[in-house]
Each structure stands twice: as structure tokens, then as C-alpha cells.
C-alpha positions in Angstrom: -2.6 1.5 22.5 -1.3 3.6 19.7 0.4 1.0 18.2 -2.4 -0.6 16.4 -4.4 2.1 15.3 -3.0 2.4 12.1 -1.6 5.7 10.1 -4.9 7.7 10.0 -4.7 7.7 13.7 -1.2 8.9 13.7 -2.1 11.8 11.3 -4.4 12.7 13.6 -2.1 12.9 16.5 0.1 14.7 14.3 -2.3 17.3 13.2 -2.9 17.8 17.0 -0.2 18.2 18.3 0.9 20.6 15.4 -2.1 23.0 16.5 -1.5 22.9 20.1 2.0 24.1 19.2 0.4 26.9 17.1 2.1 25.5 13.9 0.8 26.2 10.8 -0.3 22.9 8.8 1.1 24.2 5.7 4.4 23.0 7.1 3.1 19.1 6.9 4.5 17.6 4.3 1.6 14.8 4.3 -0.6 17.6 3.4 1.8 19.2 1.1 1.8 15.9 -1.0 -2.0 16.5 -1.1 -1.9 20.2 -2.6 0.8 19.1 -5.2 -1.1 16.3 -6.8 -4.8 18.6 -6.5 -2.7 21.2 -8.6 -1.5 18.6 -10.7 -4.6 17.1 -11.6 -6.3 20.8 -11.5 -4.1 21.6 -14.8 -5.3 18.8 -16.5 -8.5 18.6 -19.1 -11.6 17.0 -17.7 -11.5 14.6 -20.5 -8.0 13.9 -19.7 -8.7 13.4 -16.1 -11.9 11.2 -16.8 -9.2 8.7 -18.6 -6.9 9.2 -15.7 -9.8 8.4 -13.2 -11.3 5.1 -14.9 -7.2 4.0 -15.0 -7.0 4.4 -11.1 -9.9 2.5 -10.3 -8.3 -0.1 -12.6 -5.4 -0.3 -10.6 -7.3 0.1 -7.4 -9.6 -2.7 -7.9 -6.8 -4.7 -9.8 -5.6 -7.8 -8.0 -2.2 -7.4 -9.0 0.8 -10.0 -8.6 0.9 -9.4 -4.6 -2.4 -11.4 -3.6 -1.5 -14.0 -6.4 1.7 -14.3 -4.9 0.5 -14.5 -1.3 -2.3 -17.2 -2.9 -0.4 -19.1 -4.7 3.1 -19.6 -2.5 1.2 -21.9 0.0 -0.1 -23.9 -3.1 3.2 -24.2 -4.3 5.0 -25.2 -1.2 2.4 -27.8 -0.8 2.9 -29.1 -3.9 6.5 -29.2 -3.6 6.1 -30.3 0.3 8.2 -33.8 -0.3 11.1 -32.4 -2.3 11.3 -29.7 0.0 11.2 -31.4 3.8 13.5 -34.0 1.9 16.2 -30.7 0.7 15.3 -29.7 4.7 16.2 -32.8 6.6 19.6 -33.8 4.8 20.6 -30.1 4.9 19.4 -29.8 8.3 16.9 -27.7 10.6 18.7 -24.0 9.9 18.0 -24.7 6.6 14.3 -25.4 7.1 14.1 -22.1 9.7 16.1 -19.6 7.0 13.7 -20.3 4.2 10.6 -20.0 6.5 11.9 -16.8 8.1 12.8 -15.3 4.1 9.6 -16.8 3.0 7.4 -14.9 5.9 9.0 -11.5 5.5 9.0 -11.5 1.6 5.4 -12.3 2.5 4.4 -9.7 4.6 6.2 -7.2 3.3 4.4 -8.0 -0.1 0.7 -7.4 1.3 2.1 -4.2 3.4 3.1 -2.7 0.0 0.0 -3.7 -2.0 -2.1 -2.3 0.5 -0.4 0.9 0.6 -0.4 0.8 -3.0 -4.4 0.5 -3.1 -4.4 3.4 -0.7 -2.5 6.2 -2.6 -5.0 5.0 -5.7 -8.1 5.7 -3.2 -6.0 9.4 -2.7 -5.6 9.9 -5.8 -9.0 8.8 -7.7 -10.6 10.9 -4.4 -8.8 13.9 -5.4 -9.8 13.3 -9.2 -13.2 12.6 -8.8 -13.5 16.1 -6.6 -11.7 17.9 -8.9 -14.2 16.5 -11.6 -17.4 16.9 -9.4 -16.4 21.0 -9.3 -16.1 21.5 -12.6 
């Protein structure tokens, strides 16, 4: 099942399929992202790039508003769990099933985006820390 093996997985495929076709992987524009921020960063000062580096790993390890969002909202509905089956039962059930529905897809797409978020600043501190390991 392809469908759960996440977006390394699919690169893969991608980068297969690519060869067996006998085209060249210059054309992919996932790896053409790649080059353009290793030139980037290659045209930058190694002191410059150190500050850049330790900034990344800030963000990276950062917990950001996403997982306090995702924390808190339970908490907060809880709290509120009175007012809110009260506002529920005298608008009625649609009421009750359009927040849940809003709430559950502001939700997950929330963690979806902070965890691609964490992922381009493991790309990018990974390209940084290889462009200062050469130096």
C-alpha cells in the first residue's frame, strides 16, 4: 500500500521511474529546490551561515503555536463544555456536527503544516551544516 508510506517513499518511486525512462534527474524540480538553496547558502560567510544554522534549529526545535493550539483546543472546549452543548442543543444537532467537522480539519490541517514546517528546517539546517562541515 503506497498510500501510507509517506513522501520519501514517493520520491523514491519518482526517482525510479525517472531512470527507467532514461530521464535525466536534473529535470526534478524536488531536486532543483535542493541545488538552489546549496548555492544559496554556498554564497554566504561561514560566520553568517553559523547564525543562520543556530536560528534553524531554533525554529526546528521550537514548539510553535500549532502544538499549543492542538493542546490547548481540547482544554478549552472542556472548559467551555456546558455553554457549548447548551448553544448545541437549542440550535440543534447540525450545529453541533458543523463546528466538530470545522474544528477537526482546522485541526489536522494545523499538525500537517507544522510538520512539514519542521521538515524543510531539517533540509535546510542539513544543507548548512554540510556546507559548513566542507569548509
Amino acid at each position: 500500500m503506497n498510500l501510507f508510506r509517506g513522501d520519501a517513499h514517493k520520491f523514491y518511486l519518482k526517482l525510479k521511474k525517472m531512470r527507467e525512462s532514461d530521464i535525466s534527474f536534473h529535470k526534478i524540480e524536488e531536486i532543483n529546490e535542493v541545488t538552489e538553496i546549496q548555492t544559496f547558502y554556498s554564497d554566504l560567510e561561514s560566520h553568517t551561515l553559523e547564525k543562520i544554522l543556530y536560528r534553524m534549529i531554533k525554529e526546528k526545535d521550537g514548539s510553535g503555536m500549532i502544538p499549543i493550539f492542538v493542546s490547548t483546543g481540547p482544554w478549552l472546549l472542556f472548559l467551555f463544555s456546558d455553554q457549548l452543548q447548551e448553544f448545541i442543543l437549542t440550535r440543534g444537532m447540525t450545529w453541533g456536527i458543523g463546528f466538530a467537522v470545522i474544528y477537526v480539519i482546522i485541526l489536522t490541517l494545523s499538525v500537517i503544516l507544522h510538520f512539514r514546517e519542521k521538515a524543510w528546517a531539517s533540509l535546510h539546517i542539513a544543507i548548512i551544516e554540510d556546507i559548513l562541515d566542507s569548509r
